[in-house]
N, C-alpha and C positions, 0 to 999 in steps of 0.2 A: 463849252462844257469843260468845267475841271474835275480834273481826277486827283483822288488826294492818296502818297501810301502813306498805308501806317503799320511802323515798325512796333511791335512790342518789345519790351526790355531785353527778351530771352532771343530775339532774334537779335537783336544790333550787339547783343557779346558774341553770337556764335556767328556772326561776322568776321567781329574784331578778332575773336580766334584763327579766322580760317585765312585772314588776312594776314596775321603773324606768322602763320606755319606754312604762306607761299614764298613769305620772305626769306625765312629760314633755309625749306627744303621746298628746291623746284618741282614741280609737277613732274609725273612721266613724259607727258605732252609739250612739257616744255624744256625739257632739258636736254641737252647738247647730245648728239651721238656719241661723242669721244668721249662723254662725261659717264654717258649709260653704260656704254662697254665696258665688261671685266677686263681689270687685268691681265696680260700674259703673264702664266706662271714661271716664276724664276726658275733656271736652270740651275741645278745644285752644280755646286765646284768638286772640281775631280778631289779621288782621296787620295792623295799624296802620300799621305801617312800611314793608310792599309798597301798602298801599293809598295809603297820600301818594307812594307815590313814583312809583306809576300815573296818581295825578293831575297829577303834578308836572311832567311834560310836556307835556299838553295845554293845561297854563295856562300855562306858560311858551311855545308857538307863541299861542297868544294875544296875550298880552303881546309879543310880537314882532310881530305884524299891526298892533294897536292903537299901538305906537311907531311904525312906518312911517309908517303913517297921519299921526299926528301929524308928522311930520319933512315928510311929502310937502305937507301944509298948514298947515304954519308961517304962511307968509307970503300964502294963499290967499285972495283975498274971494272966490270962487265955488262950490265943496268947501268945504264945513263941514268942524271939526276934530271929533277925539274927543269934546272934552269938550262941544262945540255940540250934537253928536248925541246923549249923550247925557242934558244938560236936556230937549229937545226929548223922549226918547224915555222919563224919568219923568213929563212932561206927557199925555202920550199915553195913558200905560197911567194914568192917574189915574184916566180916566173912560171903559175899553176899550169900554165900551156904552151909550153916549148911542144917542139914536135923534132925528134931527130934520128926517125926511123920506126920500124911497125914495133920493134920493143924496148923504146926509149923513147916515151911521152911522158910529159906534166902530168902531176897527182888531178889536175884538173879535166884533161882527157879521160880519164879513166874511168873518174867519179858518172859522167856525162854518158860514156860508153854502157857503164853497168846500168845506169838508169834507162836509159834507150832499152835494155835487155830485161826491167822487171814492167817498165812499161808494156811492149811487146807483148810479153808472157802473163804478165797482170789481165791486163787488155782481154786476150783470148778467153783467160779463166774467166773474168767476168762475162764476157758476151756466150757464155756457154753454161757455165754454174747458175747465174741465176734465174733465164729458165729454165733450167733443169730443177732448180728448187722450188721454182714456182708447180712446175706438174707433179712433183712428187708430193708436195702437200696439198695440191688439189685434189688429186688423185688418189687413193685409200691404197688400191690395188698396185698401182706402180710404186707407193709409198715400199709398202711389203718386198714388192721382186730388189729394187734398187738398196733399201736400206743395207741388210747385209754385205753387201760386196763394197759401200763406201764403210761400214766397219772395217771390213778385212783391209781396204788399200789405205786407206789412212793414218794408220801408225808407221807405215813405212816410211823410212830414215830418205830423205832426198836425195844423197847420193847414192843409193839404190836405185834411184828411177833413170840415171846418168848413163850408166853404161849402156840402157836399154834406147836413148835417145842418140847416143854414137850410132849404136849399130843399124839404128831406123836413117839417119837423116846424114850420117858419112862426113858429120864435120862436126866441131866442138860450138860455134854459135845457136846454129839451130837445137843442139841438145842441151845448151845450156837453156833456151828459150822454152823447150820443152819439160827441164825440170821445174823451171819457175814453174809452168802452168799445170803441173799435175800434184803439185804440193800448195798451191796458192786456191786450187779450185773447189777444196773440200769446205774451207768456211765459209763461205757462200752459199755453197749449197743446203749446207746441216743448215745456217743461220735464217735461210729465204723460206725453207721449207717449217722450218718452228712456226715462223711469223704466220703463214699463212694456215697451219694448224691452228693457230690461238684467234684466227678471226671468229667473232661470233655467231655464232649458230644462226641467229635472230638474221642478222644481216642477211645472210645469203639463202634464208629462207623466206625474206620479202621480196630478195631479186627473183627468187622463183615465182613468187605469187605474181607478180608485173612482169613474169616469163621475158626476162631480161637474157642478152644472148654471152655466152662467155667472155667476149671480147668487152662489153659493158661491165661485166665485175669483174675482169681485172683491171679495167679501168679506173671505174666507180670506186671500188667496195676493196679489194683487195690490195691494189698499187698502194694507196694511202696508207693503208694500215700496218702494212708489211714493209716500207722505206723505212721507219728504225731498227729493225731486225736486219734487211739487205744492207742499211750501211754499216752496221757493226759488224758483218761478213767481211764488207770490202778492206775495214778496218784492220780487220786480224789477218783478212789475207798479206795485205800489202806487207805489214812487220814479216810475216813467210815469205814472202818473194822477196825482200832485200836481206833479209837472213840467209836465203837455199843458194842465191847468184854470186855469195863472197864462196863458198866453201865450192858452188862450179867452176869458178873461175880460175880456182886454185888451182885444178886436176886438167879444166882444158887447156889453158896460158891465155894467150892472145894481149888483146889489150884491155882494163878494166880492172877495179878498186882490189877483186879476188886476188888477180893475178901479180897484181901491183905489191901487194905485199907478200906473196909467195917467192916473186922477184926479188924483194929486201934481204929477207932471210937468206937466202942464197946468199948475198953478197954482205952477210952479215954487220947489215944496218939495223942495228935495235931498235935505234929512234925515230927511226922512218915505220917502224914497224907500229911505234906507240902513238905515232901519229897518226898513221893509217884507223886504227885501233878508234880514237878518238871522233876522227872525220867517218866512220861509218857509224858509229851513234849518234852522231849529230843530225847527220843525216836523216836515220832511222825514225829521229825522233821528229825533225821538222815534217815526214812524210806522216807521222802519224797524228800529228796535232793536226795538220791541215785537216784529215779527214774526220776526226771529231769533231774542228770549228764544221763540218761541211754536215753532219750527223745530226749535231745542236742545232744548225738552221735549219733542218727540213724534221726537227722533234715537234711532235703534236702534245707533249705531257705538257706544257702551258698554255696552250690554247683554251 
C-alpha cells in the first residue's frame, strides 16, 4: 500500500516560512541557556564628579576660616597664627601617648579617658531612659505624673548637676559620670516616649483583638515603629554627653580632653588650646555621623 501526501501551495510557503524564521531565530526549545539568560545589569561608575563637588564646599568654608584667621593675626604676638598652630599641632600628635605621670599624658590619653567617661554615662542614660520612655508613652497615667518634673529638671545647665554628684559619690570620676548621665538622659526619654505616642491607634488595637500580651507589642508593634524616634534620642543625647564631660572635666582635673585644656590655659599655651578646641569637634562630629549612618540603617521611610 502507498501513501501519497499532498502539499497544497499555502502549505509548502508556510513551510518555507517557518523554515526561514528557525534559521534566523532559534526556538525557545532550542536555544542555549547562556543565550536565553538575561543580562546582568551593568553596575553604574561611581560619581566622581558629584562627589568632588560635595567635597568642594566644605573645604572651600575651611579655607575661608583658616584665611580669616590668618588676616585676624597678621600682626598678633598673643593669638598664634595658622601656621604657629599648626607646627605646634604635628608636634603634638607625634607622640599622642606618652605617659609621664597621673597629670602629664598625650593629648591622645585624654581624648580616650573622656570617651570611656561619656560611654559609661551614655551607657547608663540609655539602659534606663529608654524604658522609661517607653512606659511613659504607653502609659497615659505615668505619661501625666512623670512629664512635669522632666520639664522642670531639663533646662538645668549640667554643671548644676556636678556639685550634687561630688557630694553623692565623694570623687570627681564618678560625678563626672554622673553628670553625663543626668543631662544625656532627657532625649531619650522625650524622643522614646513621642515615638510611641504616634503608634497608630489601628495597630494596637488589633494586638488587642488577638489579646496579644505586652511583651508581643513591644516587640511586634512598638519596638519597630519607635527605633527612628529612640535613635534620634541617642543621637542628640551623645552631642550632650560629649559637650557636659569637657566643661566636668574642667572643674574636676584628673586626666581627659576637659581637663586637658584647663591645664593649657594654665600654662598659657594658646595653641594647644586651639587645638584642643579643634580635636573635640572632630570628635563630636565623627560620634555623631556614626550614629545617623546607624539611624539611616535601621529607617523604615524607604521600605
Amino acid at each position: 500500500m502507498v501513501s501519497a501526501v499532498f502539499h497544497s501551495p499555502l502549505a509548502a510557503s508556510a513551510e518555507l516560512q517557518a523554515q526561514k524564521l528557525a534559521r534566523e531565530k532559534p526556538s525557545a526549545l532550542g536555544a542555549s541557556p547562556l543565550a536565553a539568560a538575561p543580562s546582568a545589569p551593568k553596575k553604574a561608575p561611581f560619581d566622581w564628579g558629584g562627589f568632588l563637588l560635595k567635597a568642594l564646599f566644605p573645604l572651600v568654608g575651611l579655607g575661608l576660616l583658616v584665611a580669616l584667621w590668618g588676616l585676624a593675626t597678621f600682626n598678633s604676638t598673643t593669638f598664634p597664627t595658622p601656621l604657629e598652630t599648626f607646627k605646634a599641632a604635628v608636634v603634638l600628635f607625634s607622640d599622642p601617648f606618652y605617659s609621664k605621670g597621673p597629670n602629664d599624658q598625650g593629648i591622645g590619653w585624654n581624648i580616650l579617658f573622656s570617651l570611656e567617661r561619656v560611654a559609661v554615662g551614655f551607657g547608663l542614660a540609655a539602659a534606663v531612659g529608654i524604658p522609661v520612655g517607653f512606659m511613659i508613652g504607653r502609659f497615659k497615667v505615668l505619661s501625666d505624673m512623670v512629664s512635669p518634673l522632666i520639664s522642670l529638671l531639663r533646662p538645668v545647665s549640667p554643671l548644676a548637676w556636678l556639685p550634687i554628684g561630688l557630694l553623692v559619690f565623694k570623687a570627681a570620676n564618678p560625678a563626672a559620670i554622673w553628670t553625663i548621665f543626668i543631662c544625656s538622659i532627657w532625649p531619650m526619654i522625650i524622643n522614646t516616649a513621642v515615638g510611641v505616642q504616634r503608634v497608630p491607634v489601628d495597630y494596637l488595637n488589633v494586638a488587642r483583638v488577638l489579646n496579644l500580651s505586652e511583651w508581643t507589642i513591644l516587640k511586634k508593634i512598638l519596638f519597630p515603629a519607635v527605633l527612628p524616634y529612640m535613635l534620634t534620642g541617642v543621637r542628640l543625647s551623645v552631642g550632650t554627653a560629649w559637650l557636659v564631660i569637657v566643661a566636668a572635666e574642667m572643674l574636676t582635673g584628673g586626666v581627659g580632653i576637659g581637663f586637658w585644656v584647663w591645664d593649657e590655659w594654665n600654662n598659657l599655651n594658646v595653641k594647644h588650646i586651639i587645638i584642643a578646641i579643634f580635636v573635640i569637634g572632630i570628635v563630636g562630629l565623627l560620634l555623631e555621623t556614626a550614629l545617623v549612618a546607624i539611624a539611616r540603617r535601621f529607617s523604615y521611610d524607604d521600605a
